[in-house]
C-alpha positions as a Markdown table, in Angstrom:
| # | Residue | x | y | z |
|---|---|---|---|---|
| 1 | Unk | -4.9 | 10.7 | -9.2 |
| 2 | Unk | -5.3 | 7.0 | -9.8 |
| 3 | Unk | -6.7 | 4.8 | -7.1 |
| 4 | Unk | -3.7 | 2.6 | -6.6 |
| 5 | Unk | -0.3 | 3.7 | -6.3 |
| 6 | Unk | 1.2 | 3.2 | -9.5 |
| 7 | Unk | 5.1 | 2.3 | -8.9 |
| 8 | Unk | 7.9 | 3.3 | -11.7 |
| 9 | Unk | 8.7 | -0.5 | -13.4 |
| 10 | Unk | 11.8 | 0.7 | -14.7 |
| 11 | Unk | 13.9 | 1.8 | -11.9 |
| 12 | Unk | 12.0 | -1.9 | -9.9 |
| 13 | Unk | 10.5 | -4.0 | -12.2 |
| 14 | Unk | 9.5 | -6.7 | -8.9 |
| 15 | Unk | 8.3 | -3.8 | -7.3 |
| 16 | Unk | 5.3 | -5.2 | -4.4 |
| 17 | Unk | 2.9 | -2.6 | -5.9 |
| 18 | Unk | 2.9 | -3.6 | -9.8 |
| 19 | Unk | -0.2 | -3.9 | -11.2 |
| 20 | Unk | -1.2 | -5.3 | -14.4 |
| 21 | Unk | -3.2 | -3.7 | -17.8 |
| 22 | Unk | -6.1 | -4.7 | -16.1 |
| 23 | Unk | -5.5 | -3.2 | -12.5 |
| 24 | Unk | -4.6 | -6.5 | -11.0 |
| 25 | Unk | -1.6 | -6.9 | -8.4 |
| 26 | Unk | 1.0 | -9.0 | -10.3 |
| 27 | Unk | 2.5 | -9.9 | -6.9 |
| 28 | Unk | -0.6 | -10.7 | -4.9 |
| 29 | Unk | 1.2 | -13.6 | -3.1 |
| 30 | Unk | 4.2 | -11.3 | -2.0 |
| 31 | Unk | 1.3 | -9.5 | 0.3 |
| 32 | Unk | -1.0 | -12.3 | 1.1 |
| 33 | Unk | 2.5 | -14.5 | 2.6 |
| 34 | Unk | 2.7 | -11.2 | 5.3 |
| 35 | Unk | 1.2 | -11.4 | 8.7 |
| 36 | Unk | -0.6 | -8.1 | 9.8 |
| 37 | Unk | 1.9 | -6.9 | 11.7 |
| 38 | Unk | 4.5 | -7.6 | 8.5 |
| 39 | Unk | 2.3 | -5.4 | 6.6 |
| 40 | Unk | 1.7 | -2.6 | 9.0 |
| 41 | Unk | 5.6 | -2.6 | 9.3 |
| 42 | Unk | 5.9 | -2.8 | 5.5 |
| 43 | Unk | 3.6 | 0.2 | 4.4 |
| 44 | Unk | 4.3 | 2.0 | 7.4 |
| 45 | Unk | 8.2 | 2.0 | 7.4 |
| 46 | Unk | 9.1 | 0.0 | 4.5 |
| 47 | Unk | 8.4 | -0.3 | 0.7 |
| 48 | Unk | 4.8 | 1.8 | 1.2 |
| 49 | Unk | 6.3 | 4.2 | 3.6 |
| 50 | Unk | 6.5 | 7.1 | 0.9 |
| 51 | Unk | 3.2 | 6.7 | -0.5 |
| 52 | Unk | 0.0 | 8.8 | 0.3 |
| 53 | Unk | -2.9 | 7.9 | 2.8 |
| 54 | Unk | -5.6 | 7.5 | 0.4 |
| 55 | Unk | -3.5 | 4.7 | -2.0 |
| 56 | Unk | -2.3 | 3.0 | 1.3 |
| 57 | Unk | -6.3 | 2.2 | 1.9 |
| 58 | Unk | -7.5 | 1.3 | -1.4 |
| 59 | Unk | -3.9 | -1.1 | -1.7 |
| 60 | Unk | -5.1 | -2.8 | 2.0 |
| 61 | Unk | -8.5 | -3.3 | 0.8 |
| 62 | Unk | -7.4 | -4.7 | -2.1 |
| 63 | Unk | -5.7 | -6.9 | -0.4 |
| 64 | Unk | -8.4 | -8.1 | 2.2 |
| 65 | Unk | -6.3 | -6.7 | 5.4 |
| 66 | Unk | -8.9 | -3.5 | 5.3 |
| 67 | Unk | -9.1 | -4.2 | 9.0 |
| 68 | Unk | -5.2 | -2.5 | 9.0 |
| 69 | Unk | -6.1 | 0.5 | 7.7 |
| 70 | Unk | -6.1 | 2.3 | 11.5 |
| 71 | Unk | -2.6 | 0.9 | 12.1 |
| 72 | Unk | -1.5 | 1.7 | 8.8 |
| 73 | Unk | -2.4 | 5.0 | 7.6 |
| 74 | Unk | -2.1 | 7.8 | 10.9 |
| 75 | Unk | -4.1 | 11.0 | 10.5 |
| 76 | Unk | -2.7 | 13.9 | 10.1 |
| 77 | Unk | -3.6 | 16.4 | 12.8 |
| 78 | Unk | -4.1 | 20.1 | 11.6 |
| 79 | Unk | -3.2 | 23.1 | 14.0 |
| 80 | Unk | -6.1 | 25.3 | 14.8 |
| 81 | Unk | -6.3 | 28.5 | 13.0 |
């Protein structure tokens, strides 16, 4: 699995998560423009919703908003066996 979630450019070509050849977010400014709570809501119940846990963090530290990653990605509690 890569490290960042990599978003199908055909169906959304201005999809938020693009990257370039070179692993760089083509639309860093759609993030950085967000206050915290804009991307918690965004990743949490908007366009990041659907993708998994580890992504979600390496996508937040990308971004510098690392400090989101509590509020962002919930752990998943197991049953006891």
């Amino acid at each position: 699995m890569s490290k960042y979630y990599s978003p199908d450019l055909g169906t959304n070509p201005e999809d938020p998560f693009a990257r370039d050849a070179d692993g760089k977010l083509v639309r860093r400014s759609y993030w950085l423009g967000m206050s915290d709570q804009s991307v918690v809501l965004a990743m949490t119940q908007g366009v990041g919703a659907h993708i998994p846990n580890d992504q979600k963090r390496a996508h937040l530290e990308d971004i510098g908003r690392g400090s989101l990653i509590d509020d962002v990605c919930v752990q998943e509690v197991l049953p006891p066996e």
